[in-house]
N, C-alpha and C positions, 0 to 999 in steps of 0.2 A: 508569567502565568500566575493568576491569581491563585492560593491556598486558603484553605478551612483553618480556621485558629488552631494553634498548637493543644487546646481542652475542646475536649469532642463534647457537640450537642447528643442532650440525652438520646435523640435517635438514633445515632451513631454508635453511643454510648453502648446502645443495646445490641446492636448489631454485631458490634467487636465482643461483647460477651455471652449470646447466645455459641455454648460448644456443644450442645448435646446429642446435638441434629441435622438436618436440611435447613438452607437456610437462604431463601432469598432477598436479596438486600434491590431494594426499586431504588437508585440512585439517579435523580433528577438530573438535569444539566447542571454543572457548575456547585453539588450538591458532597463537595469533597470526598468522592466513591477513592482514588487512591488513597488517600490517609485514613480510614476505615477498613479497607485491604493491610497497608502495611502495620498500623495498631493492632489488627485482628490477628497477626503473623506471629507479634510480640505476645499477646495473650494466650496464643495458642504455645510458644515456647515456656511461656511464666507457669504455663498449666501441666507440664512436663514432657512436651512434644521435642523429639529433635529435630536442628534443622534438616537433615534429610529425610525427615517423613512429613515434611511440607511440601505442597506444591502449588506456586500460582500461575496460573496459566491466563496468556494474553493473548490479542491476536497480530500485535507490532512487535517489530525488531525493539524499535524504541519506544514501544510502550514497557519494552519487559527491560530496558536497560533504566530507564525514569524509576521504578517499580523495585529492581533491584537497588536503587541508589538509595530511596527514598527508606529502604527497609534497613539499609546499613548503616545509615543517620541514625536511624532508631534503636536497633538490635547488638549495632558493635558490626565490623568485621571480620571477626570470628566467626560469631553464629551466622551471619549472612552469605558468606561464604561457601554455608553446606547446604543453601536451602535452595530447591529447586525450582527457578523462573523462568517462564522461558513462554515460546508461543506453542501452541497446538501442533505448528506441523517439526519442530524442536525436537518436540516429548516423542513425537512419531518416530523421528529419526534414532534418538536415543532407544527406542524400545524395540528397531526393526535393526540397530547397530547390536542389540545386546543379543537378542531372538529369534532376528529374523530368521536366521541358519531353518527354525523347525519347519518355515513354511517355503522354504528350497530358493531364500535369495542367500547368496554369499556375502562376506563379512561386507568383503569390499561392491558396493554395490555401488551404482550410478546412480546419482539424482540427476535429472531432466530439466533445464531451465525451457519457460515458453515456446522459446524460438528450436531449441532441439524438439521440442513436442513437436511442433510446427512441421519439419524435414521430416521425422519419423510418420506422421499423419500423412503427409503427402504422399510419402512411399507407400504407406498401408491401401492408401483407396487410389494409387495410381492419376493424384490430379495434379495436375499444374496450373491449375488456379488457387491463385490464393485464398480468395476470397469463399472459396466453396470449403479451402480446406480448414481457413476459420472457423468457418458455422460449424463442421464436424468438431473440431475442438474445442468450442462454447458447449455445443450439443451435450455432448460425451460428459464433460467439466461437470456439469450442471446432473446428468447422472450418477458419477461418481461420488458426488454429493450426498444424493439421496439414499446411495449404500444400493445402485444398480449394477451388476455385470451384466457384459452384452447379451446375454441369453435373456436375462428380463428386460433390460431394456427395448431388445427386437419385440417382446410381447405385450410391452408397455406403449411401442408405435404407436402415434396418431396419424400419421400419415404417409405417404411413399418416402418422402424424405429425410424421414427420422427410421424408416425402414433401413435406409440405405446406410445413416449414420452409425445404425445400431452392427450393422455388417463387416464396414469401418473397425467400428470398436473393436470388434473380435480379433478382427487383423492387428491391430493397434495392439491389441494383449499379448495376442500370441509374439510380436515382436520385441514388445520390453522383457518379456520371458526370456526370450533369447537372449536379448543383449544384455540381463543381467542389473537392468533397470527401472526405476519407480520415475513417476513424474510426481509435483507436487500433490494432486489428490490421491495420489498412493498412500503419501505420508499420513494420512488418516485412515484413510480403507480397511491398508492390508495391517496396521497395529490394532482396527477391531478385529478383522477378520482372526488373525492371532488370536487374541483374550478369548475370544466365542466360543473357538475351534478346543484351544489347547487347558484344559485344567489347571496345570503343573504351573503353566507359564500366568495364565488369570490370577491363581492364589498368589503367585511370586511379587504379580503388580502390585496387586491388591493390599499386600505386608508390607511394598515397599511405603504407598504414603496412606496416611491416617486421617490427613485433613486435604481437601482440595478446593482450591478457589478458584473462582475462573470469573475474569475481569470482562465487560462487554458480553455479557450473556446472550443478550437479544440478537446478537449476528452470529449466531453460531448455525449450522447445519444441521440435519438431519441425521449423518454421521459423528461429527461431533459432540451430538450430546449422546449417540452409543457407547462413544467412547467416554464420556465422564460417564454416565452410569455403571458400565462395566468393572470401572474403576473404584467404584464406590459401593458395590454391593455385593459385600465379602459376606459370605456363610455365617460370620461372628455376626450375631446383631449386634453385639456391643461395638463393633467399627463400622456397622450400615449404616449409609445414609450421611457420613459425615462430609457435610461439602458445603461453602459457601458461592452463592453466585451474584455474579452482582452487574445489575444492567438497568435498563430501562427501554420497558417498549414502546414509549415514544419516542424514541433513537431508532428502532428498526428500519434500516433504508437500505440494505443489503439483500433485498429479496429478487434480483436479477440476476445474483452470483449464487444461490442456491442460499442463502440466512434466510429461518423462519420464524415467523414470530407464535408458531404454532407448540415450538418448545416452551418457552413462558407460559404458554394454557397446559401444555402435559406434566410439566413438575408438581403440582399439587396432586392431581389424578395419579402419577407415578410416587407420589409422597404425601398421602395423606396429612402424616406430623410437619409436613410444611411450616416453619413462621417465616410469617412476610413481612417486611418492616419496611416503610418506605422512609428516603430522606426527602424532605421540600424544602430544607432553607436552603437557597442558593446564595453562595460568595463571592457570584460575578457580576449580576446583572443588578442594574435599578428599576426600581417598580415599574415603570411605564414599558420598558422593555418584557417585562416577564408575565406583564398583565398583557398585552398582546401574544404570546407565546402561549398563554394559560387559552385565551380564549381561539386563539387557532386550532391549540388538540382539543381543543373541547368539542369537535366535529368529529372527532375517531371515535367510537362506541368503545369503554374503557375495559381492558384486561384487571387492572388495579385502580383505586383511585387513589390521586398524588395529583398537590398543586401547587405549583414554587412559588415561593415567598423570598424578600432578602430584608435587611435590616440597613440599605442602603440612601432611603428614601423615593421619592418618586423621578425624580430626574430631567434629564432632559424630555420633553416629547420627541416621540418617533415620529421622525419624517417623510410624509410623503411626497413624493419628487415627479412631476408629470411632464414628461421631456416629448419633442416632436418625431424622435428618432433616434438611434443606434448611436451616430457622431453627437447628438445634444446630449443622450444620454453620458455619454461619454468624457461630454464637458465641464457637466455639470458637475461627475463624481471629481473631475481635477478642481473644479474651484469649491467644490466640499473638502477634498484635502487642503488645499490654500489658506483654503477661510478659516480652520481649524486651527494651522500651526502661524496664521497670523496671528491667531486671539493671543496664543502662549499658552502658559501653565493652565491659565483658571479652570479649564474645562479637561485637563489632560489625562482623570480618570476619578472612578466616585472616588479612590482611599485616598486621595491626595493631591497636588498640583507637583507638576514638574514639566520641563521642556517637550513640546509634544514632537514625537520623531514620525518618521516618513514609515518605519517598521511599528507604527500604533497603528494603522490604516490596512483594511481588507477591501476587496473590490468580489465578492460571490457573485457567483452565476451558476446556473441548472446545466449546462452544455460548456465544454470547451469552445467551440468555434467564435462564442461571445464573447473570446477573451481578443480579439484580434485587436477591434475598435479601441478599446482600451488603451492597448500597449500603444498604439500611435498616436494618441491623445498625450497618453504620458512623457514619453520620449521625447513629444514636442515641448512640452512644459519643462524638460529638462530632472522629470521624475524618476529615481530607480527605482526600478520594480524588481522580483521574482515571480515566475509561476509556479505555482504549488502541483505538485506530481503532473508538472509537463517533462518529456523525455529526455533524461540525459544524452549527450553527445557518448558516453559512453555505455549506453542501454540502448544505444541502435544497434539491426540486427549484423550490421556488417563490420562496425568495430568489435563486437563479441564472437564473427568469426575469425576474425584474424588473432583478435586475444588468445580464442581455443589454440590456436597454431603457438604460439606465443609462449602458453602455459605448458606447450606439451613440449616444448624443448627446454625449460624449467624443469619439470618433472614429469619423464616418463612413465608413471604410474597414474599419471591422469586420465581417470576412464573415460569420464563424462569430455573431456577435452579429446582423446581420441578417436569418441565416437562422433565429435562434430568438426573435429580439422578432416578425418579422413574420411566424410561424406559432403563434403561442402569447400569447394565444389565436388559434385560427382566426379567420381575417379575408377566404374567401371566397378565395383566393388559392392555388390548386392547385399538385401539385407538378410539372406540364406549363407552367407558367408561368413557376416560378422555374427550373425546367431550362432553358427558351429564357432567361432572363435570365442563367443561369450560364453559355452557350455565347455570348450577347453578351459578357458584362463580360470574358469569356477572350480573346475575339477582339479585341477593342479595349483590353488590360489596364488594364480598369477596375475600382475597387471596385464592389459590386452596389448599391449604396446612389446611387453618381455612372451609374450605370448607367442606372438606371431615366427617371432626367429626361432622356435623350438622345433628341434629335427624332428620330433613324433607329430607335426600338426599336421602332416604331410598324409596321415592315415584318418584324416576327419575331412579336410579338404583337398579337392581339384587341384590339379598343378596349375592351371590357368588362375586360379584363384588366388592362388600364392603367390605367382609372380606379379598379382599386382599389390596383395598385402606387403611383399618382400619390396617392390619396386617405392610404395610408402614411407615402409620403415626405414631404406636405404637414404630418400630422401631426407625426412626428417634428421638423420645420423647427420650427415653434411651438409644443412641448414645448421641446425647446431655449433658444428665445427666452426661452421663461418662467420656465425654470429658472435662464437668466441673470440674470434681475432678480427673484428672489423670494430674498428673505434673511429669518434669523429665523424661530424656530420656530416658533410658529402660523401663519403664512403658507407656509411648507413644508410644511406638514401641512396644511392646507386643500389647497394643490398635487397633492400627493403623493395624497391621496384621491381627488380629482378625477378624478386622472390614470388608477388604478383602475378608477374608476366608467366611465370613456370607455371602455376597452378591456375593462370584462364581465370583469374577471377574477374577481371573485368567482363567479357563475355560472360561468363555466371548471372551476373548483375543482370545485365542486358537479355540476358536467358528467361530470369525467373520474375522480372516485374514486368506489370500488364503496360507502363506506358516509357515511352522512351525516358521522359521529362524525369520518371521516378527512378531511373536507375540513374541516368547521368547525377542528381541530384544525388546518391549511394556513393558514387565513383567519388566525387569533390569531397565527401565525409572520408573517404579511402585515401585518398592522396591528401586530406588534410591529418590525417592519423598518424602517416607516414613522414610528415612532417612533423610536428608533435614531437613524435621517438627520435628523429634524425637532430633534431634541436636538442633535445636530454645526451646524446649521444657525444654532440659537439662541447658539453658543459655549459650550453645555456638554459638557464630556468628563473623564469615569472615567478612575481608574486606580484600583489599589489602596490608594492612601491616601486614595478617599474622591472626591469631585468639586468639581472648581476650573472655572471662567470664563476662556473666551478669547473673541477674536475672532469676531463674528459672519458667521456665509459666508453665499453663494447654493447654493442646490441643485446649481447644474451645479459648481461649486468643491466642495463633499462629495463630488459623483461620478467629479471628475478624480482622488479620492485612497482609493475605497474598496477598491482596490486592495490600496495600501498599510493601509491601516486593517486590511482583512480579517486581511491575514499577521499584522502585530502581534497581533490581538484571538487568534491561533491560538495563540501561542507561550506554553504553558505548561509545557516541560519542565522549568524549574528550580525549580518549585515544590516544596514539600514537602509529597509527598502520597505516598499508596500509590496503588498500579499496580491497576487489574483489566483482566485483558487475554484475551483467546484466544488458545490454543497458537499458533494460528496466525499470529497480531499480536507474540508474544511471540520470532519468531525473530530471531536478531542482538541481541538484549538482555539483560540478568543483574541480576541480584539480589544482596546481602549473605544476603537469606533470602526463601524461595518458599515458601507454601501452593498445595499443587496438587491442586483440587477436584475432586468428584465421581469419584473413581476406581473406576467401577460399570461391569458389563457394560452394555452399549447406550448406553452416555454415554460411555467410553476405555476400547475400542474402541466407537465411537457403530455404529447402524445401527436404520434405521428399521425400524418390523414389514414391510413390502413389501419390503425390501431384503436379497439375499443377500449373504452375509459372505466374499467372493470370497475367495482367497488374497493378492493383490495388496492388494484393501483391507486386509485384515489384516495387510500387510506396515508399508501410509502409516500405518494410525492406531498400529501399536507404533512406526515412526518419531516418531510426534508426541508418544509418550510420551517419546523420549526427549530430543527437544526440552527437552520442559518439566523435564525433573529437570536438563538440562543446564544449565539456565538460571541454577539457583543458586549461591551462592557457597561460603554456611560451612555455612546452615542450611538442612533441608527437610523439611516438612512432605505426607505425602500422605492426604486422607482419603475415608474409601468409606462410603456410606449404607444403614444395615440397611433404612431403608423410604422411597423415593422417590417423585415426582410424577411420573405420568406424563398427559399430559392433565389433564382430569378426579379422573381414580384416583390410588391413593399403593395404590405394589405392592412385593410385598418387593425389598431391593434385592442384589444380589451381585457383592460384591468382582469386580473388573478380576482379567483372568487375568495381565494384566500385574503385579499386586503379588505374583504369586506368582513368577513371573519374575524379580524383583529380591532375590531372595534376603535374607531382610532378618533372616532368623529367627534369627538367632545376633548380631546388632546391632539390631535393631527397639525404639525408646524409645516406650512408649505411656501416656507419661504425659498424663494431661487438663492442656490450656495453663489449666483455669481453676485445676485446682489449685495448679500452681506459682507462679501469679501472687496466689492468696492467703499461699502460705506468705513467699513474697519479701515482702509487705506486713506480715507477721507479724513477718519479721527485720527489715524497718526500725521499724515499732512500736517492737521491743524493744530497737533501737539507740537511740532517741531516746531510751525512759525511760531508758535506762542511762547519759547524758551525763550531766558534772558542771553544774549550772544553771550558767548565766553569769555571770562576779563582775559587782558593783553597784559 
């Protein structure tokens, strides 16, 4: 990834040393906004700040572990150590770990992944479709956002359906209450609700940091930025107002998950003393690139003005690529990688020359389903690829039930794992049941797993009710046991089936998906999982060179560590491969050289036949066009299909009004990658015959 020189440009310059204030920092693409963040860390320490009255806040795992590293190069280990990074919904958990108590959730509280939102949503509105109980869960998402409870949001209805959702929601509340549970938009909610509510606990935040940055401003919500102001407007004016933010709102393309770009217009209004500094020199791109990007936003009506510049010169022209269809386009980007690593170094990036790799190569698209073409295209070339935030094999939802099961014979104090092995599959156990068992284990701070065996639970619940928490917990006891003493892979695997077969999850499967094809299709992820574990069990384990023999485990010893397993088996950025990604997936990351697909009305700018092409969307999706062009380095690639798929049909296609936008007509190279890639094959031919043979 490219960096900002180790001496910041005076705009930067200024940025890192404006302390006195509010402080919006417009960091362009590519316009080194993290080394600006992490120097502004270091000045605010030089200035007598400790590290724990810092805070930066991101909105990635790995944007805040980059962030942290990058401040520890600079700061020492010491100081970096005390200073608080992390993401938005981190700091949430952190503040509802420390406080929640005031607003009646207990220490040990459950977080919610998706797919448990999901089963609890289902319960709440009593559907067994899926697809209905999605929308309620987008719905809701997308309210709790805006800082809605169901009582405003039923008032806020547009129509029967979000009537219905809003009625949902309330059930939906009233169940995490019970069980003692947030889902992920909790972690912001109820940490403002907290500040708003409580004095004691506001002034306590308020003391704890004195300066706050928050990285990627322009995607934040409508609650999140209650929650940074909250934060920042302590009764001392002499600690008001002190915060740095730093975004840019031609990046805003997050306005379908609840990001506004309407927080960037309320910071000056809410902060008069405002200074605004914008960064334009960009460290990544060459002129020809950024002078198309400059002239693409130049269609949004501007919040600030900001226009990238580099010191790179002009570069390659940007190509435009007119392909007949989906498979040509598709060919075309393989003999644009081709043609690329035939040339070699000369072209392999503006700062330098060196071998060009298969991981210097992007393949962007607007929609996943674009990426199918591609992968078969490539695979035939013998190209490895990745897909960029396509599903892990271990983020489906049927290996993370069974992990729940997995985890809770690990550690029985796993809530969140209790409440989703012993509701999945349904086992007769309502969720009037586990709510009195959530308001026991709270009261007596127990886990819900040590809970259930307690001779007093017997005066909160039904005997019929116990017999089958008790019939549960007996279970799990001698699953455990078994899993302690079963070692070796056919005997893990006869286990592991068994184990299956007792709890009907295959039937579950076949229960809760709408088509056979989708559950059988769950079941071969189930029976290859079980395989997987039975393989670690017998001391076989993969890697890339092929498979070696260790140590023979038990089941419950694979499960104490798949954990760890999981993350390892995830980690393949340093492979060498090309990227295929969504614009979307594609923010925060670059390229030596970007193909960027489907550039066609109703694909960028996308919009479905039912859907009106508001001004606002047309604002996100020319943002995400500039995203993607921003993304690259030396080379770019855009191509638009005369005849597309659409469903069924293949309808004529037409050019994105966006490439007319980018002005390109007086620089525009449209030459065919396959052609060049043959002529290059031609000069090396003719290179070869034209060597003196080799002396004898």
């Amino acid at each position: 990834m490219s960096k900002a020189p180790v001496s910041l440009n005076p705009a930067q310059m200024q940025a890192v040393h404006h302390l006195s204030g509010p402080c919006l920092v417009l960091a362009g693409a590519g316009s080194g906004k993290t080394g600006v963040i992490t120097h502004k860390i270091a000045r605010l320490l030089q200035a007598g700040l400790a590290p724990k009255e810092i805070a930066a806040i991101t909105f990635t795992n790995k944007a805040a572990q980059e962030m942290r590293e990058r401040a520890r190069g600079l700061v020492g280990p010491r100081a970096a150590k005390d200073l608080v990074v992390s993401t938005f919904h981190s700091l949430g958990v952190r503040i509802l770990r420390e406080d929640g108590t005031r607003i009646g959730l207990k220490e040990q509280f459950s977080i919610l992944d998706s797919d448990d939102v999901m089963g609890v949503m289902r319960d709440a509105g009593g559907a067994s479709d899926n697809k209905l109980a999605r929308s309620w869960q987008w719905t809701i998402s997308l309210w709790k956002n805006q800082g809605l409870n169901s009582d405003q949001a039923l008032a806020a209805a547009k129509n029967p359906d979000e009537q219905v959702a809003a009625r949902v929601m309330k059930l939906y509340e009233e169940r995490l209450a019970a069980y003692q549970a947030v889902d992920f938009d909790d972690l912001i909610s109820l940490p403002l609700k907290l500040l708003q509510r409580d004095a004691e606990a506001r002034a306590n935040w308020q003391a704890k940091f004195r300066h706050v940055l928050v990285d990627e401003y322009q995607d934040t919500n409508s609650v999140q930025y209650e929650l940074l102001k909250v934060l920042v407007s302590s009764e001392d004016p002499r600690r008001r107002g002190l915060f740095t933010a730093v975004g840019d709102d031609d990046q805003s393309i997050y306005g379908w998950r609840g990001a506004t770009i309407d927080n960037l217009r309320r910071l000056p209004q809410d902060w008069p003393e405002l200074k605004v500094i914008p960064l334009e020199q960009n460290y990544r791109s060459t002129g020809n690139i950024l002078r198309a990007a400059n002239n693409v936003i130049a269609g949004n009506p501007k919040l600030f003005e900001k226009k990238l510049w580099s010191e790179f010169g002009d570069g390659d022209p940007v190509r435009l690529v007119e392909c007949d269809g989906e498979e040509h386009e598709a060919e075309r980007a393989v003999a644009f990688i081709q043609a690329l690593r035939a040339q070699g170094g000369a072209v392999a990036d503006a700062r330098g020359s060196g071998q060009v790799q298969f991981s210097d190569f992007a393949i962007l698209y607007r929609a996943n389903h674009l990426a199918r073409v591609f992968e078969q295209k490539l695979r035939t070339a013998n190209i490895p690829y990745k897909v960029s935030g396509g599903q892990s094999f271990f983020d489906r939802a049927e290996i993370k039930d069974l992990c729940a099961w997995l985890r809770l014979l690990v550690n029985q104090d796993d809530d969140p794992a209790f409440l989703r092995a012993v509701t999945t599959p349904k086992r007769g156990i309502g969720h009037t049941t586990l709510g009195k068992l959530g308001e026991f284990s709270a009261r007596w701070k127990v886990s819900l797993f040590e809970a259930l065996f307690s001779e007093s639970l017997s005066s909160q619940i039904s005997g019929k009710a116990i017999d089958g928490l008790h019939e549960f917990g007996r279970y799990i006891n001698e699953f455990q046991h078994r899993a302690g003493r079963t070692q070796g892979a056919d005997d893990a695997k006869a286990l592991l089936l068994e184990w299956v077969k007792d709890i009907g999850y295959e039937q579950y499967l076949y229960d809760s998906e709408d088509s056979e094809k989708a559950a059988q299709s769950r079941w071969t992820n189930v029976l290859d999982f079980i395989d997987w574990i039975a393989r670690r069990c017998g001391g076989e384990l993969r890697n890339e060179g092929g498979t070696f023999e260790s140590e023979k485990q038990t089941v419950l010893q694979v499960a104490q560590t798949i954990s760890v397993i999981i993350s390892l088996a995830e980690r393949n950025e340093e492979q060498d491969q090309v990227t295929l990604s969504t614009l979307h997936a594609s923010k925060g990351l670059e390229w030596p050289h970007v193909w960027l697909a489907g550039v066609n009305e109703g694909l960028l700018p996308f919009k479905a036949d039912a859907e009106e092409m508001t001004p606002q969307r047309l604002e996100e999706e020319r943002r995400l066009m500039y995203v993607g062009i921003t993304r690259a380095r030396t080379t770019l690639a855009v191509s638009t299909l005369r005849r597309r798929k659409k469903g069924r049909e293949t309808i004529a296609g037409v050019p994105s009004r966006f490439i007319g936008e980018m002005k390109l007509h007086e620089t525009t190279h449209k030459e065919d990658p396959r052609e060049r890639l043959k002529r290059l094959r031609a000069e090396l031919a003719a290179k070869v015959a034209a060597a003196p043979p080799p002396e004898r």
